[in-house]
C-alpha positions as CSV (number, residue, x, y, z in Angstrom):
1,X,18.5,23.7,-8.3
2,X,21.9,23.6,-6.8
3,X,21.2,26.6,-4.6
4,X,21.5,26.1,-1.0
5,X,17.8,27.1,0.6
6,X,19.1,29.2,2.8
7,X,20.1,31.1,0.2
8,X,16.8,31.9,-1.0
9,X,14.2,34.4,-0.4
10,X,12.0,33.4,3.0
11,X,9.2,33.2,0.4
12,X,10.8,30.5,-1.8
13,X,11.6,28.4,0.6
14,X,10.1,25.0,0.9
15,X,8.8,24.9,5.1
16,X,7.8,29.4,4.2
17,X,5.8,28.5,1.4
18,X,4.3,25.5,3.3
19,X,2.9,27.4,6.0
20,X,2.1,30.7,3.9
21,X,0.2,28.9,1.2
22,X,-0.3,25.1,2.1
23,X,1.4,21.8,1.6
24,X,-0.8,21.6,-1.5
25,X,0.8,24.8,-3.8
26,X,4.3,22.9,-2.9
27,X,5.8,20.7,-5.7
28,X,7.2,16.9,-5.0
29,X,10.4,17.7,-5.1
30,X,9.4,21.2,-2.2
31,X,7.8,18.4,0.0
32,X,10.5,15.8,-0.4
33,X,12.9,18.6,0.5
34,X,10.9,19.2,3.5
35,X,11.6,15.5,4.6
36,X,15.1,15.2,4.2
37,X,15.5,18.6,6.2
38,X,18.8,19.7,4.8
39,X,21.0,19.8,1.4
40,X,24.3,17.8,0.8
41,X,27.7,19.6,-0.6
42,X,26.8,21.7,-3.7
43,X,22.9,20.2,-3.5
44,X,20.2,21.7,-2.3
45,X,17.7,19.6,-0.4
46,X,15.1,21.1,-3.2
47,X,17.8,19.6,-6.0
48,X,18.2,16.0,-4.2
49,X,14.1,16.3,-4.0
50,X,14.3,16.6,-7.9
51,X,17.0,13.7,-8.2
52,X,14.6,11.3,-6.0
53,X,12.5,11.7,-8.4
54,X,14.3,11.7,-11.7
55,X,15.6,7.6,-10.1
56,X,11.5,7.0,-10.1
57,X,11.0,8.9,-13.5
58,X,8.8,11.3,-11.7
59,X,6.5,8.9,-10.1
60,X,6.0,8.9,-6.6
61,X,3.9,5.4,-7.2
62,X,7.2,4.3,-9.1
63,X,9.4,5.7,-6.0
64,X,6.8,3.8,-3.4
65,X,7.7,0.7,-5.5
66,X,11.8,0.9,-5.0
67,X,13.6,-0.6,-2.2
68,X,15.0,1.7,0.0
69,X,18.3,1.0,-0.8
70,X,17.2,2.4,-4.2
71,X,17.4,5.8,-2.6
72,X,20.6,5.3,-0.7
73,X,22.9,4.7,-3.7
74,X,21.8,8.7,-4.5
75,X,24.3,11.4,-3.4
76,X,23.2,12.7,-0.2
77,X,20.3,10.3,0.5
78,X,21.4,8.3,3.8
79,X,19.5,5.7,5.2
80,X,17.2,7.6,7.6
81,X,16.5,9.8,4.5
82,X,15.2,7.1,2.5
83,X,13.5,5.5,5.6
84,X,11.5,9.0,6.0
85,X,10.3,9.3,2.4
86,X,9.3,5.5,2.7
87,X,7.3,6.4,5.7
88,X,5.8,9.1,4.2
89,X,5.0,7.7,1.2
90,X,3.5,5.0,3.4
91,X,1.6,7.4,5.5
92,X,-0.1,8.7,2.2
93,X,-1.1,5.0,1.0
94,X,-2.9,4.4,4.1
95,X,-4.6,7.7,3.8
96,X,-5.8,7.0,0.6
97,X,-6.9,3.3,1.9
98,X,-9.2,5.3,4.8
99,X,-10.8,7.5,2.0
100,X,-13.8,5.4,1.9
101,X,-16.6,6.1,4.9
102,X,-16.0,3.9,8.3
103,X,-19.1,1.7,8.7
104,X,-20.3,2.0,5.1
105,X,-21.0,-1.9,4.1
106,X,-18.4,-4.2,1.6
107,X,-21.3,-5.2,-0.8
108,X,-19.0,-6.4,-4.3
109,X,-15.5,-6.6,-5.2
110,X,-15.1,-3.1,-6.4
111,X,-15.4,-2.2,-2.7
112,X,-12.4,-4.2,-1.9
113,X,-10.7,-2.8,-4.8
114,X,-11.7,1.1,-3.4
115,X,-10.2,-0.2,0.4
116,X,-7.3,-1.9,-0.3
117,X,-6.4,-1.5,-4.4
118,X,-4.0,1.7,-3.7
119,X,-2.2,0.1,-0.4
120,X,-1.5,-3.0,-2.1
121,X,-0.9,-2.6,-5.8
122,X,2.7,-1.1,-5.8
123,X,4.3,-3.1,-3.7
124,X,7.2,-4.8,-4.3
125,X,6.2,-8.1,-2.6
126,X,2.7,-10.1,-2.6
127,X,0.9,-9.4,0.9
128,X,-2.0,-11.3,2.1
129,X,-4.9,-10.1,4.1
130,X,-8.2,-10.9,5.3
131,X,-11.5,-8.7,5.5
132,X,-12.9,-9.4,8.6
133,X,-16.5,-8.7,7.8
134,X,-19.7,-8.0,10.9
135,X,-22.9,-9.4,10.5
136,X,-23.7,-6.0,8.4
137,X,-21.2,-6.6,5.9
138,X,-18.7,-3.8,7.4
139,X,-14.7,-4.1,7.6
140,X,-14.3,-5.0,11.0
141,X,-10.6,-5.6,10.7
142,X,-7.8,-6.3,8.2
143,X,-5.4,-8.7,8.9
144,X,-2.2,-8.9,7.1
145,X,-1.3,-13.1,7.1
146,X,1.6,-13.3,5.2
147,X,4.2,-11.3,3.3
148,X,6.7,-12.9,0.4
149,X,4.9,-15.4,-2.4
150,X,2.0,-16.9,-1.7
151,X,1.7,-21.0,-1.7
152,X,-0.4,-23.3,0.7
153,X,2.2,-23.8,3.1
154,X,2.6,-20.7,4.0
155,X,-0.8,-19.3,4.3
156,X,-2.6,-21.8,6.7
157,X,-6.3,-21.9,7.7
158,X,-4.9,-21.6,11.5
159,X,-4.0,-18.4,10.5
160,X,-6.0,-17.0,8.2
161,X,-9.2,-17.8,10.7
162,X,-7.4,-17.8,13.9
163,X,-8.1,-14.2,14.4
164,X,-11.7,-14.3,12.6
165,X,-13.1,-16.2,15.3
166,X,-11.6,-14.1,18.0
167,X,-13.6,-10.9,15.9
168,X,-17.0,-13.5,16.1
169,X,-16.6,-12.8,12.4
170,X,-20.0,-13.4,10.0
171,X,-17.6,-14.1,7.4
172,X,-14.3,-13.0,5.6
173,X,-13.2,-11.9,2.4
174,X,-9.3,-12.6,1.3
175,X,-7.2,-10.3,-0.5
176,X,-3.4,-10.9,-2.0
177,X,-1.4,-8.7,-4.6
178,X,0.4,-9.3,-7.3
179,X,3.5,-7.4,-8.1
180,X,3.7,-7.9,-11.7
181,X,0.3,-6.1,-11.8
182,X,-1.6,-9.3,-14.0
183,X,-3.9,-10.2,-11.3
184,X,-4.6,-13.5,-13.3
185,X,-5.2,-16.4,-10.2
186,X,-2.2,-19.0,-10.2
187,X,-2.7,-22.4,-9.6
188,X,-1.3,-21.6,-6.0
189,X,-4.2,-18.9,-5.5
190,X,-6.6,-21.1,-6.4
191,X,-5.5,-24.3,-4.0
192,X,-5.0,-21.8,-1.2
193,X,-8.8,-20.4,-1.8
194,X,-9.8,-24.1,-2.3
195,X,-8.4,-24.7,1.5
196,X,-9.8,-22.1,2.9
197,X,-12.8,-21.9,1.6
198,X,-13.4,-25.7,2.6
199,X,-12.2,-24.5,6.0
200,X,-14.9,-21.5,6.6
201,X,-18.0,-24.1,5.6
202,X,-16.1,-26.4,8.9
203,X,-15.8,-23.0,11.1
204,X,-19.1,-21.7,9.4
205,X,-17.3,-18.7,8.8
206,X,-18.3,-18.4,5.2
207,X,-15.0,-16.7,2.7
208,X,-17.6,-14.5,0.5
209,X,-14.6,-13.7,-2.3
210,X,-10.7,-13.9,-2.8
211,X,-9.9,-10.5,-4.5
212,X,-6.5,-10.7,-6.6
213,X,-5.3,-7.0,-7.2
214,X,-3.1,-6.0,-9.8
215,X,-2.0,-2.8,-11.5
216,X,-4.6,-0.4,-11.6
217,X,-7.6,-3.6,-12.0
218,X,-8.2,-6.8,-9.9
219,X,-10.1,-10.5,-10.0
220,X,-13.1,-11.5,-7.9
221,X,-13.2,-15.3,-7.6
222,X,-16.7,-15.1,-6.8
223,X,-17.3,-12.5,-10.2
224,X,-15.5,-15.0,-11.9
225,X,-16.8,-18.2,-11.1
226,X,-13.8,-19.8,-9.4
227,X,-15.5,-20.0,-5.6
C-alpha cells in the first residue's frame, strides 16, 4: 500500500472509483484516503487510510471513540487530518440518528434507543440531552445540557426545562450516556432524575422516562421502575 495514487491506474484510484462505481464499492481505508486528500513521504494516502485503521483495530466505531490526538501521533496524520475524519465520522453518526421518519411518535424506550443509541453510545464522554416531546408525542427538539460527568450540580432544572417551556413542551424525556457501556443508573442518575422529575410535576411539564444508553443496550427508568 505504499504506492503513491498517482501512480496508479485512473481506475484504481480512490476519487475514479468513487465516481465510476459509488462511494459504496470503495473500502474504509479508499474513503479515508479520500479525506486526507494526499499521501505522506513513502505512504500513500490509501496506506495511511489502512494505518488509521489498524490504531482502531479496524473499527470505525472504535476510531469514533479515540481522541483526536489519537490520530495525530500517526505518521502523516496532522491535525486538520484528524479533524476531517472526526467530522466525517460525525457527519455519519448523525445520519444514522435521522434514520428514523420525522414526525413518527416517541411511544417506548426503544424509540429513544433507535434516535439517539448510535450518536451517543461511543463517545468518549457522558452527554446529556432532553427529548423535547409535542402534544403528539413527536421529537420536537433535542437539547444537549451538559457534556463531562453527570452530578446534580451540574445538570440544573433551570436548564434542563429552560428551553422546554420556550418549545410549550407536553413533556420531556431525558437521555445521558455512559462511556463504559454498563448503562446501570448511579446514584447520581437517580438524584438528578429525582430533581427533575419533582421539577416537571411544579412546571407541569411531565419527564415521561430517563433513558441511560450504554454499549449496544440501554435502561428506561420508567421500564424499570425507578420513576
Amino acid at each position: 500500500m505504499s504506492s503513491i495514487i498517482h501512480e496508479l491506474p485512473p481506475s484504481e484510484r480512490p476519487r475514479e472509483r468513487l465516481k465510476s462505481h459509488g462511494a459504496r464499492a470503495l473500502s474504509s481505508a479508499e474513503l479515508l484516503a479520500i479525506l486526507l486528500g494526499s499521501g505522506s513521504e513513502g505512504n500513500s494516502a490509501v496506506g495511511i487510510g489502512h494505518e488509521i485503521l489498524a490504531s482502531a483495530r479496524g473499527s470505525l466505531r472504535r476510531l469514533s471513540a479515540q481522541p483526536v490526538a489519537a490520530l495525530t501521533s500517526l505518521s502523516g496524520v496532522g491535525n486538520a487530518r484528524a479533524l476531517a475524519v472526526h467530522a466525517a465520522l460525525e457527519l455519519g453518526r448523525r445520519m444514522a440518528a435521522e434514520e428514523r421518519d420525522e414526525g413518527v411518535p416517541v411511544r417506548c424506550p426503544r424509540d429513544v434507543h433507535e434516535i439517539f443509541g448510535q450518536r451517543l453510545q461511543d463517545l468518549p464522554v457522558e452527554e446529556f440531552h432532553v427529548a423535547v416531546l409535542d402534544s403528539q408525542h413527536r421529537l420536537e427538539r433535542d437539547i444537549t445540557v451538559t457534556r463531562g460527568l453527570l452530578n446534580s450540580s451540574l445538570v440544573h432544572p433551570r436548564e434542563v426545562f429552560r428551553e422546554a417551556i420556550a418549545e410549550n413542551a407536553a413533556a420531556i424525556i431525558l437521555i445521558h450516556n455512559h462511556p463504559s457501556g454498563d448503562p446501570t443508573p448511579s446514584s447520581d442518575d437517580r438524584v438528578v432524575t429525582e430533581q427533575l422529575v419533582q421539577a416537571g410535576r411544579v412546571l407541569d411539564i411531565p419527564v415521561q422516562d430517563h433513558i441511560i444508553i450504554g454499549r449496544g443496550r440501554y435502561l428506561s427508568f420508567a421500564e424499570a421502575g425507578l420513576l
